[in-house]
C-alpha positions as CSV (number, residue, x, y, z in Angstrom):
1,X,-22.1,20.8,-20.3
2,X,-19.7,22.4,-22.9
3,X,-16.9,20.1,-22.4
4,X,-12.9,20.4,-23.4
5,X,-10.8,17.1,-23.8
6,X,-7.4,17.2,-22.5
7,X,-6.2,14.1,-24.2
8,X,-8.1,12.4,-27.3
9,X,-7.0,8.9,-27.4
10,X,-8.9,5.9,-26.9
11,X,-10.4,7.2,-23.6
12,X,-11.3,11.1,-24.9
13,X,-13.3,9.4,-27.9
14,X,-15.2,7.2,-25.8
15,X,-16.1,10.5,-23.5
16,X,-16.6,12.4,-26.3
17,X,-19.6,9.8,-27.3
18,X,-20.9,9.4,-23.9
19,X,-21.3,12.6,-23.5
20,X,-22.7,13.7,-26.7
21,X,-25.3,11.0,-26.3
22,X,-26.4,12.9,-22.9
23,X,-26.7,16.0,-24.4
24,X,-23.3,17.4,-23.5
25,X,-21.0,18.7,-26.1
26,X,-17.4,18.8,-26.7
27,X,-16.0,22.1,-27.6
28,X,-12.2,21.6,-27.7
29,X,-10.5,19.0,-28.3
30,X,-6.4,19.3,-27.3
31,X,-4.2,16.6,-27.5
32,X,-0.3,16.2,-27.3
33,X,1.7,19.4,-26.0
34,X,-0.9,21.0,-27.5
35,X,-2.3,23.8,-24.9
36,X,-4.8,26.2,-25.8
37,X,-5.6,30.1,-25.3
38,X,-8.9,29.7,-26.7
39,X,-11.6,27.3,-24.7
40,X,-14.6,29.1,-26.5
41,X,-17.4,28.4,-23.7
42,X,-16.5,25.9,-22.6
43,X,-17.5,25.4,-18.8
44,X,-15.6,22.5,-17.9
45,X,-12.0,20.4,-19.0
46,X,-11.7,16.7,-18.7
47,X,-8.4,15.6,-18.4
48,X,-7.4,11.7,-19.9
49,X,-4.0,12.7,-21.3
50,X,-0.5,11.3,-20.8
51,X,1.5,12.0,-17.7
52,X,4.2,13.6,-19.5
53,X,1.9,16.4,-20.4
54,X,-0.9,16.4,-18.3
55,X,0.6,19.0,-15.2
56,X,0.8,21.8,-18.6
57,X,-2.4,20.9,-19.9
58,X,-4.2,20.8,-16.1
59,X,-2.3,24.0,-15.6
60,X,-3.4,26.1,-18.7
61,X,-7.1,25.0,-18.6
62,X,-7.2,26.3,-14.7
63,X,-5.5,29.5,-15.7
64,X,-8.1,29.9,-18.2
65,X,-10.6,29.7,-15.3
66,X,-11.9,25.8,-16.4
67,X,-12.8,23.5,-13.3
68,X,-10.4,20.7,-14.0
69,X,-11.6,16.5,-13.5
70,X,-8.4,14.8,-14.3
71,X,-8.3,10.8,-14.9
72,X,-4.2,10.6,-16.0
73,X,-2.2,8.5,-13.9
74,X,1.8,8.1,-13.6
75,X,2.0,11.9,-12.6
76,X,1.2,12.4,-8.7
77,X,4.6,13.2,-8.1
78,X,3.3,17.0,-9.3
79,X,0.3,16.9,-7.3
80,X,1.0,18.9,-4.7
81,X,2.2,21.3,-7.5
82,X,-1.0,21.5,-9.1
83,X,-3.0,21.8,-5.9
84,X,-0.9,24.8,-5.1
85,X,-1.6,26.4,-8.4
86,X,-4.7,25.3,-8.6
87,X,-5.8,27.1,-5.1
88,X,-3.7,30.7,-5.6
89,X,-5.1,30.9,-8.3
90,X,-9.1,30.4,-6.8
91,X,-9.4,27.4,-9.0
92,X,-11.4,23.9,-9.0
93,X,-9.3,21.0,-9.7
94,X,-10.9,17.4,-9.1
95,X,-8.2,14.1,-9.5
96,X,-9.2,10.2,-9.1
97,X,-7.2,7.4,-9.8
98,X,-10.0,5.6,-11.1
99,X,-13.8,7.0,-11.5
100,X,-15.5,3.9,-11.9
101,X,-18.3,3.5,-8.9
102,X,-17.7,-0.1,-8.6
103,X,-13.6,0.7,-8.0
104,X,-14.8,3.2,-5.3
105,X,-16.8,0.5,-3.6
106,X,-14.0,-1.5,-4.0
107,X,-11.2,0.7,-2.3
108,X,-13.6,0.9,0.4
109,X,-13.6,-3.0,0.7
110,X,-9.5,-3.2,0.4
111,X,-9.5,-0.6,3.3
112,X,-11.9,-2.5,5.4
113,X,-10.1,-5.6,4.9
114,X,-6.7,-4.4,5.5
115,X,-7.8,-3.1,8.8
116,X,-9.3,-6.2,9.8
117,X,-6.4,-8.4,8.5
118,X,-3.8,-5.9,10.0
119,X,-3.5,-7.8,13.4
120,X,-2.9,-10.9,11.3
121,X,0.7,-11.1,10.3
122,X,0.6,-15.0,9.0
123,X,-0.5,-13.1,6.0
124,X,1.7,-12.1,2.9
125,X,-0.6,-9.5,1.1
126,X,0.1,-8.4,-2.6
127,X,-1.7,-6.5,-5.2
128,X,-2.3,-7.7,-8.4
129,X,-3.0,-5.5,-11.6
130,X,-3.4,-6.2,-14.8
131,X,-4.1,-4.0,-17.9
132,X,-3.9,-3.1,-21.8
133,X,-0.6,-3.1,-23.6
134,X,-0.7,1.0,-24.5
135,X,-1.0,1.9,-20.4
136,X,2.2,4.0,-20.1
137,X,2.9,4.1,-16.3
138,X,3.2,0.8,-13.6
139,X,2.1,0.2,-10.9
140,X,-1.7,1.9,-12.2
141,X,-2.8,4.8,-10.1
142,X,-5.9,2.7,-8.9
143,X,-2.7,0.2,-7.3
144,X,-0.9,2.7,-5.4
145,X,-4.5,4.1,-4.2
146,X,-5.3,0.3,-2.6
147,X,-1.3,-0.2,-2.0
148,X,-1.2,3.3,0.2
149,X,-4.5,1.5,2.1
150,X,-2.5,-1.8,3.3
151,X,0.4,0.1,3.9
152,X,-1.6,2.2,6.2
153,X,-3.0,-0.6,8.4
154,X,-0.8,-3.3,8.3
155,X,2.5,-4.3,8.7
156,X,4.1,-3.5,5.4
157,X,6.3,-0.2,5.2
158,X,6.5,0.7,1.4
159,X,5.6,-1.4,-1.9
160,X,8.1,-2.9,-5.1
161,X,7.7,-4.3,-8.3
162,X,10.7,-6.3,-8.6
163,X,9.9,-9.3,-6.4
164,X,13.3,-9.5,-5.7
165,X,13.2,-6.8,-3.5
166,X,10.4,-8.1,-1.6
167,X,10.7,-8.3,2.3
168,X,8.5,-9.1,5.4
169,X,7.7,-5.6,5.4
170,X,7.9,-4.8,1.8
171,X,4.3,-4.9,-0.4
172,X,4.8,-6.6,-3.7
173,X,2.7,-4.7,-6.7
174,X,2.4,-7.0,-9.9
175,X,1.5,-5.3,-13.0
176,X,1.1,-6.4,-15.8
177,X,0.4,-5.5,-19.6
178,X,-1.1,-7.7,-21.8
179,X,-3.9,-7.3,-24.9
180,X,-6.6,-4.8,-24.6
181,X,-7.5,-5.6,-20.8
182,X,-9.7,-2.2,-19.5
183,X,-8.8,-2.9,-15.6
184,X,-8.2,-5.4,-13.3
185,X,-7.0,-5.2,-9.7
186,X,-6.7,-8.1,-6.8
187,X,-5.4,-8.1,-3.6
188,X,-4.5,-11.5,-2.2
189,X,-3.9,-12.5,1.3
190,X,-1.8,-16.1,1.9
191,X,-1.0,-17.8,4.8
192,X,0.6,-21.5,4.7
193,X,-3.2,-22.8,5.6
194,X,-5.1,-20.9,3.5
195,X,-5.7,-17.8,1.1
196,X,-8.3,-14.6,1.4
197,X,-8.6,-12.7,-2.1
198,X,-10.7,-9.4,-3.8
199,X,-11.1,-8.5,-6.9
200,X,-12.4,-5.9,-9.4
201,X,-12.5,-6.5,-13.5
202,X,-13.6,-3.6,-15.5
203,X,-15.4,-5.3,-18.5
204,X,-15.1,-2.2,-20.5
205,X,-13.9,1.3,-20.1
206,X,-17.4,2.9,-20.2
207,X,-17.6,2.7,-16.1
208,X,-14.2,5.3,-15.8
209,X,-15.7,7.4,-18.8
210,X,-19.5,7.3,-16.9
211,X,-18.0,8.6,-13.6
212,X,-15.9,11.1,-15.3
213,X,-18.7,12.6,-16.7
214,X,-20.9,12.3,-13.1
215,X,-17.4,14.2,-11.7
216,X,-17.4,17.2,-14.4
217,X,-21.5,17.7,-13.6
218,X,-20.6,17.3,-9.7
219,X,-17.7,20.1,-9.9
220,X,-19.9,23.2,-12.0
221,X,-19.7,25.9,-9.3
222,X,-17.3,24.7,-7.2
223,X,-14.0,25.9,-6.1
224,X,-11.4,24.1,-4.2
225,X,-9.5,20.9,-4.7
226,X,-11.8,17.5,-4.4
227,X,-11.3,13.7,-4.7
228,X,-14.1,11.1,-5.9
229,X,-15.1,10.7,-2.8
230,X,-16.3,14.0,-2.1
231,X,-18.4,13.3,-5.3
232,X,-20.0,10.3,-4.2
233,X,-20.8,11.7,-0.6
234,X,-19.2,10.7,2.8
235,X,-17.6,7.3,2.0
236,X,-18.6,5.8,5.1
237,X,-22.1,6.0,3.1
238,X,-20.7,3.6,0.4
């Protein structure tokens, strides 16, 4: 794949060696505000930028005619925006929280949990996640992806950070920010007799950047809007 790299920090490097080390190569590299009339050949755009500027960078790189897989979190708010766009204007645009294989598998566990521990309302449930001191936006998008499956099935309404907010119905989200932590999400169930917990540490960031790359091959072709899932096959297959 010819690649272009919306975003060149920390995560676009690591990419950018991945996928030179499987043959791929990274044509344009575009970081900042930084947009770009000129993609060369590119055939694809990879998207870890910051949420500030990632709806302008997703947007240019689909009007170009670039399939879009786009890893930035603390943006959804435009989402619907850049699905719109993205389908008038015959596009392929391609979003996940988190890429990582074992995160999939794991928001497949946190859904079948929360269904099963949905009838059980002795249970205070709340999300744990902790990660590196640069990450921008809080709660992490891979939190509100498990937070909008509790809230689905069980008993809680919407989520808060601020614990003192936190109701009978209310989900408390923890995040927090501390040294150079890649990833690490837990939900925890707690009853006065006892306590039901899962987790999922990234030891490195090379699972997100792996998956990414899986995403960009997955999407060549395709038009439409699509999730990881739709990557990784019917998720009941998981």
């Amino acid at each position: 794949m010819k690649i272009v790299l919306l975003g060149y920090g920390k995560m676009g490097k690591r990419i950018e060696e991945l996928a030179t080390s499987q043959g791929h190569e990274v044509v344009v590299k575009i970081n900042s505000k930084q947009t770009s009339n000129d993609y060369l050949d590119a055939e694809v755009a990879i998207d870890f930028s910051a949420p500030e500027v990632a709806p302008a960078l997703i947007k240019a790189a689909l009007t170009a005619g670039l399939p879009v897989v786009s890893g930035t979190t603390g943006w959804l708010e435009k989402y619907s925006e850049i699905t719109t766009f993205c389908n008038a204007n015959n596009g392929t645009f391609l979003y996940a929280s988190n890429f990582s294989l074992g995160v999939n598998i794991f928001f497949r566990l946190n859904e079948y949990l929360a269904q099963m521990m949905g009838r059980f309302k002795q249970y205070d449930i709340s999300i744990t996640e902790t990660h590196h001191l640069e990450k921008k936006d809080a709660p992490s998008g891979t939190a509100l992806s498990l937070a909008k499956d509790v809230l689905s099935t069980t008993k809680y309404l919407n989520w808060t950070l601020d614990s003192s907010q936190k109701s009978e119905d209310t989900l408390l989200i923890r995040s927090i920010r501390e040294g150079s932590v890649p990833g690490t999400h837990e939900i925890a169930y707690n009853s006065p007799i006892d306590a039901i917990s899962i987790k999922h540490q990234a030891h490195n960031r090379d699972g997100f950047v792996q998956g990414a790359l899986i995403a960009a091959e997955w999407i060549l072709g395709k038009k439409g809007v699509f999730s990881m899932q739709d990557v990784l096959g019917n998720q009941n297959n998981l």
